[in-house]
VOGU-3710 file (C-alpha; in Angstrom, 3 decimals, decimal comma):
1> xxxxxxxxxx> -8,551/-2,983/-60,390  -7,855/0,532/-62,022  -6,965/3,404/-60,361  -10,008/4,752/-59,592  -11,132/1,540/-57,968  -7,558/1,740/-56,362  -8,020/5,039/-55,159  -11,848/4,458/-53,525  -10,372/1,361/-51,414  -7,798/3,564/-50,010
11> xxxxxxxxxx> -10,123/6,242/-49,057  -9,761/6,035/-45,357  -5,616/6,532/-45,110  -6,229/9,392/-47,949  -8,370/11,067/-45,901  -6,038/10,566/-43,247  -3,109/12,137/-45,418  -5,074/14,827/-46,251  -5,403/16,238/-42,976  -1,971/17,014/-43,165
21> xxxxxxxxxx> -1,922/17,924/-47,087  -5,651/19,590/-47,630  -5,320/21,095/-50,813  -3,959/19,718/-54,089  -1,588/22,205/-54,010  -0,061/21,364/-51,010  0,448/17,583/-51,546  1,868/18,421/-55,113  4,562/21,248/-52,976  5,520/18,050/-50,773
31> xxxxxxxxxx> 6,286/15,589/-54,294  8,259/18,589/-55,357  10,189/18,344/-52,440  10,442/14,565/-51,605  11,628/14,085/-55,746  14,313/16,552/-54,900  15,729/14,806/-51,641  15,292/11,296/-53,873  17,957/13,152/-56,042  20,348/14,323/-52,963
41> xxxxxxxxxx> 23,707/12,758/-52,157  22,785/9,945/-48,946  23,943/11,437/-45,676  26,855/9,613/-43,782  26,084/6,889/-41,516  28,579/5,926/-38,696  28,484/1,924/-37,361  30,687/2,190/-33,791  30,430/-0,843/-31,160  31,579/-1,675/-27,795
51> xxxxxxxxxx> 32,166/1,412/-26,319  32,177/-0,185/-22,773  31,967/3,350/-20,762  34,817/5,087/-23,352  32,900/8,677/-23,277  35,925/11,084/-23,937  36,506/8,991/-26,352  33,036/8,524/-27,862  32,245/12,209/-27,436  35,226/13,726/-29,066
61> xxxxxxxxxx> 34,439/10,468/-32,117  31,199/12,274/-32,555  32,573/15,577/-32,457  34,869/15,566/-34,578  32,961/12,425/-36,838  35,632/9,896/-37,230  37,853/12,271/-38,693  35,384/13,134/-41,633  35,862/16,899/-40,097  39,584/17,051/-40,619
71> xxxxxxxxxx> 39,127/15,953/-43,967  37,066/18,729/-44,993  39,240/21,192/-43,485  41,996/19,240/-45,327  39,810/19,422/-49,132  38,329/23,066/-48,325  42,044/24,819/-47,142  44,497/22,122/-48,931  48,315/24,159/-48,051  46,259/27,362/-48,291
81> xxxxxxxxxx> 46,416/27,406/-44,025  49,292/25,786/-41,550  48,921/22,730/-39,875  48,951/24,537/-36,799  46,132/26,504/-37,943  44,027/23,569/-38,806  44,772/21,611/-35,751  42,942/25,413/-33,973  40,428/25,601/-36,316  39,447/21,640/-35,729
91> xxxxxxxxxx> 39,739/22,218/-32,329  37,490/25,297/-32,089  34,231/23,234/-34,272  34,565/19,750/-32,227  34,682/22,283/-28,541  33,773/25,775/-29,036  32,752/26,278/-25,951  35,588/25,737/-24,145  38,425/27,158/-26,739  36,505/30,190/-27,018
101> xxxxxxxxxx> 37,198/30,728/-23,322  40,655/29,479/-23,435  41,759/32,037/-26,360  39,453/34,792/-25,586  41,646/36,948/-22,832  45,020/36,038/-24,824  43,704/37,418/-28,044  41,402/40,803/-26,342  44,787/41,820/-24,336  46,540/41,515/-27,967
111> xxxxxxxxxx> 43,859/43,712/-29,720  43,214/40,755/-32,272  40,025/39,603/-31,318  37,758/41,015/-33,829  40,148/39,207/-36,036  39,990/36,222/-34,819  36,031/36,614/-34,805  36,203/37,391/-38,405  38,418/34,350/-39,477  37,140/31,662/-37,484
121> xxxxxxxxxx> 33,597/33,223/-39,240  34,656/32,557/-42,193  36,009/29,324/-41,998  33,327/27,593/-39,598  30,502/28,682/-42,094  33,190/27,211/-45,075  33,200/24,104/-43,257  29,405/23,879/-42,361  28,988/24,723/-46,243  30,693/21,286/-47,206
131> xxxxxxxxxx> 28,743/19,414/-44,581  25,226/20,801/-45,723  25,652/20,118/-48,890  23,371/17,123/-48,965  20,989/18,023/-47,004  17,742/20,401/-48,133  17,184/23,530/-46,918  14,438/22,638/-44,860  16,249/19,648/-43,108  18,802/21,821/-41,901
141> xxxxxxxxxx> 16,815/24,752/-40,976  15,343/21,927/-38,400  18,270/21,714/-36,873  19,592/25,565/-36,423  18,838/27,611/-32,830  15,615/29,548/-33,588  17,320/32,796/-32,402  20,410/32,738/-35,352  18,278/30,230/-37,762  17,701/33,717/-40,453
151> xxxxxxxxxx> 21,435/35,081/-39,812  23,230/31,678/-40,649  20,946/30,446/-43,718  22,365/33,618/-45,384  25,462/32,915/-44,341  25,229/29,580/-45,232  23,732/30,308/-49,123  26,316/33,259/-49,647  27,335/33,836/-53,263  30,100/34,412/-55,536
161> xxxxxxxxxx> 29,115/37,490/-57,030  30,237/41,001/-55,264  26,943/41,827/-54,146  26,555/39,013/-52,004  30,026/38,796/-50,729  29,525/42,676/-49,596  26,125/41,271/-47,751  27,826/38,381/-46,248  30,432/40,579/-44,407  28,102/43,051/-43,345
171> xxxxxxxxxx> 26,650/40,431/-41,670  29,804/39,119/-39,943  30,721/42,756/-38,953  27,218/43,527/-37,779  27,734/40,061/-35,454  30,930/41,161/-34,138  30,002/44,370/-33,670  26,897/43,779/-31,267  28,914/41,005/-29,479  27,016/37,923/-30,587
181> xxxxxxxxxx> 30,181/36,545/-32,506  30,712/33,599/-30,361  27,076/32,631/-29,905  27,011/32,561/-33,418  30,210/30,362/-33,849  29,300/27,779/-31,229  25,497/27,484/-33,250  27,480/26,685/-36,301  29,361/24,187/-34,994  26,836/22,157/-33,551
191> xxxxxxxxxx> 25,084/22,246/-36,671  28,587/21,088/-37,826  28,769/18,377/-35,529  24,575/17,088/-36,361  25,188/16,765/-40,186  28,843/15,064/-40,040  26,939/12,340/-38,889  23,272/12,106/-40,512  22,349/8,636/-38,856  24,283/6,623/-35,800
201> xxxxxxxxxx> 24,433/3,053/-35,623  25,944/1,687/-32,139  25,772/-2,222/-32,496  25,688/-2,706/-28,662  27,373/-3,054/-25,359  27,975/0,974/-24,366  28,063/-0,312/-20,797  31,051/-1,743/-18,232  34,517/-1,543/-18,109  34,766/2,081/-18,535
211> xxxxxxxxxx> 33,893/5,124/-16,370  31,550/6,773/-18,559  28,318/4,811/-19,665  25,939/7,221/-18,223  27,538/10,122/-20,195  27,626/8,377/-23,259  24,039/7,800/-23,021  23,253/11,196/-21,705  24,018/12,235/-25,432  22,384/9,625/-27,287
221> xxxxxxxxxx> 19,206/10,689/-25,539  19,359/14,035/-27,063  21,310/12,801/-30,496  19,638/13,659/-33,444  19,233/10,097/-35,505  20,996/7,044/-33,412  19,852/3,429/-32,928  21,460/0,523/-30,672  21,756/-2,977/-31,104  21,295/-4,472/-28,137
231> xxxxxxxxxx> 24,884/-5,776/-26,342  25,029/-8,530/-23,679  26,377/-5,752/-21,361  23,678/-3,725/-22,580  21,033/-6,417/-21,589  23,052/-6,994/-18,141  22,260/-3,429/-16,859  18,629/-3,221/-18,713  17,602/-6,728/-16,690  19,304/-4,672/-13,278
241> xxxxxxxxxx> 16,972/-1,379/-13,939  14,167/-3,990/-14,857  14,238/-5,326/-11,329  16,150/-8,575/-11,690  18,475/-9,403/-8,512  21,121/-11,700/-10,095  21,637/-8,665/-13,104  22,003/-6,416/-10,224  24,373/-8,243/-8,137  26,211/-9,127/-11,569
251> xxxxxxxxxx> 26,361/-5,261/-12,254  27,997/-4,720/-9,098  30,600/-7,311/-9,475  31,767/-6,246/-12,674  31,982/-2,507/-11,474  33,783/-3,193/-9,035  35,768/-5,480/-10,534  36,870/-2,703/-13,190  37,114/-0,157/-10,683  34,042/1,385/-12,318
261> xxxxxxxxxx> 31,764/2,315/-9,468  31,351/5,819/-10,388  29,451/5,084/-12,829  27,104/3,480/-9,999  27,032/6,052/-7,906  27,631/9,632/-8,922  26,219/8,578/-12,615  23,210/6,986/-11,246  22,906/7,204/-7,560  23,033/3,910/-6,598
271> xxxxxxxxxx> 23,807/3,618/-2,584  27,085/1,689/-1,969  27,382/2,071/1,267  24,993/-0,977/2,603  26,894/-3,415/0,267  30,334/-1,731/2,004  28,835/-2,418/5,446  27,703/-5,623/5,086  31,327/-6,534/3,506  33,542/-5,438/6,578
281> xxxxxxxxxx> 30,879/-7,003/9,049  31,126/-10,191/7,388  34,769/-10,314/5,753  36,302/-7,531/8,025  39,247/-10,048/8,542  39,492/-11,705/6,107  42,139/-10,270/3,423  39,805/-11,283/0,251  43,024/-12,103/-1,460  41,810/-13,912/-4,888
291> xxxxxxxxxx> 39,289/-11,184/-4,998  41,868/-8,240/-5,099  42,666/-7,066/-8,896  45,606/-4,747/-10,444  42,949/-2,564/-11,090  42,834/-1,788/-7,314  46,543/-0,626/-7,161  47,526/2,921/-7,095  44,249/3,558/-9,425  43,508/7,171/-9,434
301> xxxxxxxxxx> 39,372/6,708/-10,170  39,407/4,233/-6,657  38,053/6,245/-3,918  37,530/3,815/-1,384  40,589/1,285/-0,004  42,017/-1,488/-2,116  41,005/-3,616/1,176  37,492/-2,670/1,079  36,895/-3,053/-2,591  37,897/-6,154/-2,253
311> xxxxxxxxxx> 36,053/-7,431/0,272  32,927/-5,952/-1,574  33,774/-7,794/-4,642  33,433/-10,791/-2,420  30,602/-10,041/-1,017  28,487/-9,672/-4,279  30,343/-12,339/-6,122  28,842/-14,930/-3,148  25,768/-13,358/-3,596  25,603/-13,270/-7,420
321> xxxxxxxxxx> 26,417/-17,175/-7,376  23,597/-18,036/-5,273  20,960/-15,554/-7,009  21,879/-17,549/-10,163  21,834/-20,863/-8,835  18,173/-19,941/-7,723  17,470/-18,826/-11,045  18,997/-22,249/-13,120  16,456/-24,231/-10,586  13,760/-22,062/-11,250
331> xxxxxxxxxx> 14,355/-22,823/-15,329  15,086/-26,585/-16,026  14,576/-25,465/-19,412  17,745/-23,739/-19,496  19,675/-27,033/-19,137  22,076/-25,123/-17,037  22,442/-27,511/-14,342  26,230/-27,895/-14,811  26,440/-24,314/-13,246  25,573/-25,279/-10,124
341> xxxxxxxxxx> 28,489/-25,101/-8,666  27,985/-23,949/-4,920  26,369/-27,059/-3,868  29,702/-29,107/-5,078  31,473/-27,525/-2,116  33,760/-30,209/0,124  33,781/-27,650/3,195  36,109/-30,510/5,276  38,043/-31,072/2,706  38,203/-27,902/1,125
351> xxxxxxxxxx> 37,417/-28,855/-2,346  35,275/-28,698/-5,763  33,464/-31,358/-7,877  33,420/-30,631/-11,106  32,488/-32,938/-13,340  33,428/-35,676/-11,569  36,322/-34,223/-10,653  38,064/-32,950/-7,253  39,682/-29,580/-7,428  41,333/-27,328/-4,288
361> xxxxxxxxxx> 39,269/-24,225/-3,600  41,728/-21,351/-3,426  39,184/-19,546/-0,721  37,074/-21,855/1,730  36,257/-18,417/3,915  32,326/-18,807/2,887  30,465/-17,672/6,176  27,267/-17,024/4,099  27,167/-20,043/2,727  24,551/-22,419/4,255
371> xxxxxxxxxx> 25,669/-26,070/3,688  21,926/-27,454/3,760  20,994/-25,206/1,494  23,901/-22,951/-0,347  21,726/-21,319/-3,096  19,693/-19,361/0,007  20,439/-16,109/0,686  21,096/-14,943/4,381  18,588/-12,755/6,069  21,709/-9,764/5,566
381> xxxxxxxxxx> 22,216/-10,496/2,367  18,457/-10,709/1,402  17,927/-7,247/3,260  20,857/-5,833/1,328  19,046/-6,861/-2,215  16,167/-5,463/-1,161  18,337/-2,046/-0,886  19,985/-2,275/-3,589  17,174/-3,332/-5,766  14,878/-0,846/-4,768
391> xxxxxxxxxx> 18,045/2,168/-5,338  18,202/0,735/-9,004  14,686/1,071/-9,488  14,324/4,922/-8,241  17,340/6,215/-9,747  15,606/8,510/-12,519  18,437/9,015/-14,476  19,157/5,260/-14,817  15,363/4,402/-15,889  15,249/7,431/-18,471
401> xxxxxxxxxx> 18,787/5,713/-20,111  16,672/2,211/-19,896  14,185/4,040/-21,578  16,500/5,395/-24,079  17,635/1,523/-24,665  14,331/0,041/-25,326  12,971/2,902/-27,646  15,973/3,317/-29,649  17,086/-0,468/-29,428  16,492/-3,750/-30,820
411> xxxxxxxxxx> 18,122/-6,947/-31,761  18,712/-6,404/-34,780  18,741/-3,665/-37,588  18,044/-4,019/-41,304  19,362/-1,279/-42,900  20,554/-0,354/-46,915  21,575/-4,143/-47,334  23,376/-4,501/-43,456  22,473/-6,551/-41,074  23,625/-5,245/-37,902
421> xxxxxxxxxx> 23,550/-7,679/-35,035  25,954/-6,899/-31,698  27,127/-10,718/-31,349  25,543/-13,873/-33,040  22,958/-16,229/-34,967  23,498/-19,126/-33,164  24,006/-22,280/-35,624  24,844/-25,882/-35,653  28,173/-27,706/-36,479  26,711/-28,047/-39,754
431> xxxxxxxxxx> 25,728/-24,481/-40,544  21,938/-24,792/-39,816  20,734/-22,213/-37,754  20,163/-23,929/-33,998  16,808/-24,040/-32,224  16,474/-22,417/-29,365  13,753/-22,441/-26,328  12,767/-18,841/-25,720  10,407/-18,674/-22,892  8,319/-21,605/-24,147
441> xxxxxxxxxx> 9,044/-21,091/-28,155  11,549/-23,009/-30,402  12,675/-20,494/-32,606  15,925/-20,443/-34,543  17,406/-17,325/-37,005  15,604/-14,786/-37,640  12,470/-16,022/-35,357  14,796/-16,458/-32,527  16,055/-12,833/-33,048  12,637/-11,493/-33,027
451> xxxxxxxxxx> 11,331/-13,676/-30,121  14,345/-12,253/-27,746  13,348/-9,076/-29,067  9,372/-9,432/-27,872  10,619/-11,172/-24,595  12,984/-8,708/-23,701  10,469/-5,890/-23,710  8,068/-8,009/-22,002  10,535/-8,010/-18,899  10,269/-4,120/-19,054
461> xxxxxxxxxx> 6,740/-3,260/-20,344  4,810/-6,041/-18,998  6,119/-5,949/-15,253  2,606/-5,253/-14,084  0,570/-6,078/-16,654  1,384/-9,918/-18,312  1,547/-13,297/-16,321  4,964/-13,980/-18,214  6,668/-10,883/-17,193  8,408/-12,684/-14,429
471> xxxxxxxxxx> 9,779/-15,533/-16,925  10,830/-12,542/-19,365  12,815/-11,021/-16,562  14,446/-14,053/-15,402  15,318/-14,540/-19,844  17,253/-11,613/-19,049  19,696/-13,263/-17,249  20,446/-16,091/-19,528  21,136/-13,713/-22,275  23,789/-12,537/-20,116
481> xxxxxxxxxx> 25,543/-15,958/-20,056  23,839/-18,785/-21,453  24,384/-21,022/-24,359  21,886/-20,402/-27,003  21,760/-16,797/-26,079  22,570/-14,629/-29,305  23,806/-11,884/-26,959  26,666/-14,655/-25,740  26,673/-17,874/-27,799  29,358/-20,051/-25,491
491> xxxxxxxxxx> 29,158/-23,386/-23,507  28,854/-21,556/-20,017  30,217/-18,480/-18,197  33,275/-19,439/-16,070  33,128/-16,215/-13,155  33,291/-18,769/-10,615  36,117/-21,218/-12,010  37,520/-17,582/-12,512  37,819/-16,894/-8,907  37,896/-20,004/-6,776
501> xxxxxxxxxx> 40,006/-22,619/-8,969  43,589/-22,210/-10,319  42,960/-24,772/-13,252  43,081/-22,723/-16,095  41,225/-25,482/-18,422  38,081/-24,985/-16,181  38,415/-20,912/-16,987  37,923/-22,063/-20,612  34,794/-20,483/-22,272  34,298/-22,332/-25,986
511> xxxxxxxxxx> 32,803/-20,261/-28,381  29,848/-22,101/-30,192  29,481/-22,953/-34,034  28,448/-19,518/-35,192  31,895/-17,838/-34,327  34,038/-19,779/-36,931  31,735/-20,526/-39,450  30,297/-16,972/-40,191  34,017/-16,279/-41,352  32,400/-17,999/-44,493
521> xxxxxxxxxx> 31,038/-16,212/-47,263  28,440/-19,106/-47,904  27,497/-18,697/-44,330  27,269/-14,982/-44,336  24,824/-15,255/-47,504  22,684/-17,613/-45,998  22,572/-15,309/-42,833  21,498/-12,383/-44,913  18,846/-14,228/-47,128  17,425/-15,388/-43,862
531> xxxxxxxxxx> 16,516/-11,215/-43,087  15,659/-10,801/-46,410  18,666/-9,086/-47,531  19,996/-9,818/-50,472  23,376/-12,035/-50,259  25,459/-10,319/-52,911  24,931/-7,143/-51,956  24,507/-7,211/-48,279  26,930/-7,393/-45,250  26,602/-8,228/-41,478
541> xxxxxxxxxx> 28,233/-5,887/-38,655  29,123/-7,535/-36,132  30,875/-6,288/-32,730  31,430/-8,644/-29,090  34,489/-10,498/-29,819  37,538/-7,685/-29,507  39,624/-7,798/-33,001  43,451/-8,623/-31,514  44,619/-5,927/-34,789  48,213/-6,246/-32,771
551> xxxxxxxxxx> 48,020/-10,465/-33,819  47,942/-9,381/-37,585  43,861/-10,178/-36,908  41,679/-7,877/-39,007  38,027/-6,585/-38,973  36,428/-7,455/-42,585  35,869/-11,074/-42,631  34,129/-13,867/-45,172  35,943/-12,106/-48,218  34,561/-8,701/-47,236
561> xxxxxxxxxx> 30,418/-9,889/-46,205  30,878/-9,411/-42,365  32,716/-6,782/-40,719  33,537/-7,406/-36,841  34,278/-3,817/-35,227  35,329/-4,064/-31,621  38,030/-2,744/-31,804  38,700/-1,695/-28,149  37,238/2,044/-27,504  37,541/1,164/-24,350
571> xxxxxxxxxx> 41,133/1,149/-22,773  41,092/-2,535/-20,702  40,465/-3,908/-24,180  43,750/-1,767/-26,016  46,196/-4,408/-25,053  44,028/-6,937/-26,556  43,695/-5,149/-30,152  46,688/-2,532/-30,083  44,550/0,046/-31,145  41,465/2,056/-30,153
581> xxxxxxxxxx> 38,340/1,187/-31,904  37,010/1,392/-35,474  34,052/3,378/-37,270  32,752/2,300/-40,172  31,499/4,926/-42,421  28,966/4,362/-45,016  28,394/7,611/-47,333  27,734/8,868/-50,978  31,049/7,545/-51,967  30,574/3,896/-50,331
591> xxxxxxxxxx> 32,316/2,245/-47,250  35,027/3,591/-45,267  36,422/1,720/-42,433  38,491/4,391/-40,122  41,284/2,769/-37,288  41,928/4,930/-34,432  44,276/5,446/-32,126  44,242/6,353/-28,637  42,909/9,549/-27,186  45,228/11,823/-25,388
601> xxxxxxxxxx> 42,361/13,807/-23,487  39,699/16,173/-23,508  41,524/19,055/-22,163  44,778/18,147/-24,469  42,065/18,252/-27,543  40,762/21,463/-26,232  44,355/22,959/-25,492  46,637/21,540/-28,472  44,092/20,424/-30,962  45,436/17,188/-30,454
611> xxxxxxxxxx> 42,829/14,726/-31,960  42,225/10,828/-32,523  44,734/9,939/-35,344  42,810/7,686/-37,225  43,409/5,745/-40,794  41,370/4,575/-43,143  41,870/1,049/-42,886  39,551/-0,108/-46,429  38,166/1,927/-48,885  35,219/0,657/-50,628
621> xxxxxxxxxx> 33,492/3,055/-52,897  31,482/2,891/-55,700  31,590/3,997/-59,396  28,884/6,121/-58,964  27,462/9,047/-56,147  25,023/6,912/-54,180  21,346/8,746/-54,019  18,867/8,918/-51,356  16,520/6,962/-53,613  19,264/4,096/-53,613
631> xxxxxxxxxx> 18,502/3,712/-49,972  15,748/2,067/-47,478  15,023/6,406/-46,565  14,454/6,133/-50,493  11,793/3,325/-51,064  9,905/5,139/-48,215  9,406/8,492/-49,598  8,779/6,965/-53,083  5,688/5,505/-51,326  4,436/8,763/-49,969
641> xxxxxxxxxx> 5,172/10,295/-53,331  2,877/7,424/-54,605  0,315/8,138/-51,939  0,713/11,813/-52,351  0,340/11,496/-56,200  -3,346/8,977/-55,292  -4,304/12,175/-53,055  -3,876/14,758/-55,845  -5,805/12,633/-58,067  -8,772/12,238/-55,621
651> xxxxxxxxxx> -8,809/15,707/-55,124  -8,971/16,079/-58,736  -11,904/13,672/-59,203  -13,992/14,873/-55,894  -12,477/11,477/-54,320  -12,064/13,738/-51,706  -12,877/17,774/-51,223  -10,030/20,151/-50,822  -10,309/22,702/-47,951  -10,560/26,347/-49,248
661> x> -7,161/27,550/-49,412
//
């Protein structure tokens, strides 16, 4: 077929195009354009994972972009400025807001702060200089407040030569002068802050353990470029918003577990106060011993009693038990029968079979618990689901996040030769990838990825419109916990054992095959041929399973093809790993990977410029600058410049008939 022939098959998507492009002229401005960003630098991409609620520490991570900031403070001043003044100037572009107002009265009592004005200018615009550089003019005029978007392109395009430097601080004194310096300087460093970071991968679980889910996903909503791979903890509260009653009971035992419920209920509105009711009426005297934590004592976030907390984390763990129990009968197919634990309950003799085996109950105080029937809720505790259920589904600001999850998330990510995934393929003894039944489908690798993905949408999107909804929703839950769930991947969830029996060798979770054998580079190459990525120059990212960095453990496995980066944002995790969480940073240069310690504060970044010490942990660059047209961004514009190029030619052979210009 020539390219005429070509050209008159793909008539209707020209036609198409060249509503947007109607003259010849036009479509050959846009190839102009799309060959130069081919020929740009590739903006910096930042891979985080299990941020479990860490948002001072997330937010100041973005701020101040893994360090990458610092370091261009550090290339652009060198010993030119002091430390201290660094640490200020640092501290000023990751919060202006909020060190503008600290220094502000100190600095107009002292007569210096026109000075200051004119320095901090100067330096912000030298800093947002070295961050731009990749991008094209047009990207980041996108991305600059319509009111200063003509004052800082000059200031951003400023020249060497006299002229220009004479214009550029006419236009700094002019700013000053009509008191719009600090609007000015807090524009700048947002625009700072969007092109640190020109894409942002988190490869799941943002949510439990920590205070601050909802405010981490308050700025994803509004972040510039971000996707999410989906987390089991992610998938716990997305099945709760979704309407499913053992997610939201599990929720609620978790939060309260980690002293968390803030998040709950001034992040989301969720109504406590039947669950907290129902507990002292029906465990008022009972001291809920095995279900009190350290994390209740002398915890400054607890604003309820260590008494009452405790008794609510007994009352939804009861109720989270039976919910699943109804669930495992509902779904044979989930061969989850050994999980049934409640109706293995001696109550004369106070004990537990378990496999086969009698074990003491450390709590026989089970008034809820019919005998006849244990998996039944009571007529209170059915009433208090309904509550709680229906406050999950009308808090707006938890269904917009939910949102946020599904339109921005997925199972998995292909992306410039990674394969991001938040936990596991599942896989045999043998390294074959193990077939799984996903709502009625055996699927294995990729299939199974991309089946969880379809069925977990269903649970959301098809509520009132498919027959399978219902089974989708229920799915949710067995990602949670169940066996050949790629979100969990281990022989069962032990929450009960946990709680009600002191044998530590019941507590024990085993990991399946996938764990230990994708420390193998042969493994990790067959993992990456099966998404179509090529083995030699691809690598997984992995997070889930916390990297103990403190046991001499480290983060870049399978000689270098799969990088595991929990590394504990989140502070329960820190005495696990010893340290605070990694980025890995994928740029022009090649692959960082950045180890951080823990975060003072907010208010001690704002006050001392005291900021994440972080260190590069492996550097991994290339010989050569990597180009946008290296990258998957790449391949897709060289198609539209091929499409754009077919459009030019049928306007040149009356294909199709330009508009007058």
């Amino acid at each position: 077929m020539n390219k005429l022939e070509q050209i008159k098959k793909d008539n209707r998507y020209l036609k198409l195009l060249s509503e947007k492009f109607p003259t010849a002229n036009s479509a050959a401005t846009e190839i102009i354009n799309l060959q130069a960003i081919l020929s740009l630098p590739k903006g910096t991409e930042h891979f985080v994972s299990d941020l479990h609620g860490a948002s001072s520490e997330f937010i100041h991570m973005v701020k101040n972009a893994s360090g990458v900031i610092r370091r261009k403070v550090d290339d652009i001043y060198g010993n030119s400025i002091s430390e201290e003044e660094k640490r200020a100037l640092c501290a000023l572009i990751y919060y202006p807001d909020e060190r503008l107002e600290m220094e502000r009265c100190e600095l107009l009592q002292r007569g210096e702060l026109k000075d200051f004005y004119r320095r901090r200018l100067h330096q912000i615009v030298d800093v947002a200089r070295a961050v731009t550089v990749k991008y094209t003019r047009s990207k980041v005029r996108k991305l600059l407040p319509e009111e200063y978007a003509y004052v800082i392109e000059e200031l951003l395009h400023e020249s060497s030569l006299e002229d220009r430097c004479d214009y550029f601080n006419a236009i700094i004194e002019s700013i000053i002068n009509i008191n719009r310096a600090e609007q000015l300087i807090i524009a700048i460093c947002y625009l700072i802050h969007s092109l640190a970071i020109d894409a942002l991968h988190v490869v799941g679980d943002v949510y439990d353990r920590g205070p601050g889910a909802e405010k981490i996903m308050e700025i994803l909503s509004t972040y510039h470029n971000f996707d999410i791979e989906w987390g089991n903890h992610d998938i716990e509260w997305m099945g709760a918003a979704a309407g499913n009653l053992a997610l939201i009971a599990t929720v609620l035992r978790v939060s309260i577990r980690y002293v968390n419920i803030e998040t709950l209920e001034e992040g989301y509105g969720i109504n406590l106060l039947p669950l907290a009711t129902f507990a002292l009426d029906t465990y008022g005297d009972d001291d809920c011993e095995i279900f009190k934590t350290k994390d209740f004592e002398n915890n400054p976030r607890l604003k309820r009693s260590a008494s009452l907390m405790a008794k609510m984390h007994k009352a939804i763990s009861i109720i989270q038990f039976k919910l699943e129990g109804q669930t495992i009968l509902r779904h044979p197919e989930y061969e989850m029968n050994s999980r049934l634990l409640l109706d293995k309950i001696d109550f004369k003799k106070g004990t537990i079979n378990v496999d086969g085996k009698e074990y003491k109950m450390l709590d026989m105080n089970l008034p809820t618990i019919d005998i006849e029937n244990p998996y039944s809720l009571s007529l209170e505790e059915e009433a208090l689901m309904e509550q709680l259920a229906r406050s999950f589904r009308k808090s707006e600001r938890l269904q917009k996040h939910l949102r946020c999850m599904y339109q921005h998330g997925s199972m998995f990510l292909c992306r410039n030769n990674f394969l991001l995934y938040h936990a596991s393929i599942p896989m045999t003894a043998d390294g074959d990838f193990k077939e799984v039944n996903v709502c009625g489908k055996r699927v294995k690798g990729r299939a199974l990825m991309e089946r969880v993905d379809e069925v977990v949408r269903d649970a959301y999107y098809g509520r009132e419109k498919t027959a399978t909804a219902s089974d989708s929703l229920d799915y949710m839950w067995y990602l949670w916990c169940g066996e050949g769930s790629p979100l969990y991947d281990k022989d069962k969830m032990t929450t009960f054992e946990r709680y009600f029996i002191a044998d530590k060798q019941l507590q024990k979770e085993n990991k399946g095959a996938y764990y230990e054998l994708a420390n193998r580079k042969d493994i990790c190459e067959k993992i990456l041929r099966e998404f179509s990525i090529d083995p030699h120059e691809g690598r997984i990212i992995n997070g889930h399973i916390p990297v103990r960095t403190i046991k001499g453990e480290t983060p870049m496995r399978a000689e270098g093809k799969r990088f595991v980066i929990d590394g504990g944002f989140s502070k329960p995790y820190q005495e696990k790993t010893g340290i605070a969480g990694y980025t890995l940073i994928y740029n022009s240069h090649g692959i960082q990977l950045v180890e951080h310690e823990m975060f003072e504060s907010r208010s001690e970044a704002i006050r001392s410029g005291a900021d994440i010490h972080s260190r590069i942990e492996l550097q991994d660059f290339s010989g050569h600058r990597i180009l946008v047209r290296e990258t998957d961004l790449g391949k897709e514009l060289e198609n539209q410049v091929e499409n754009l190029k077919n459009l030019v030619y049928a306007y040149e052979h009356g294909i199709i008939r330009e508009e007058r210009e």
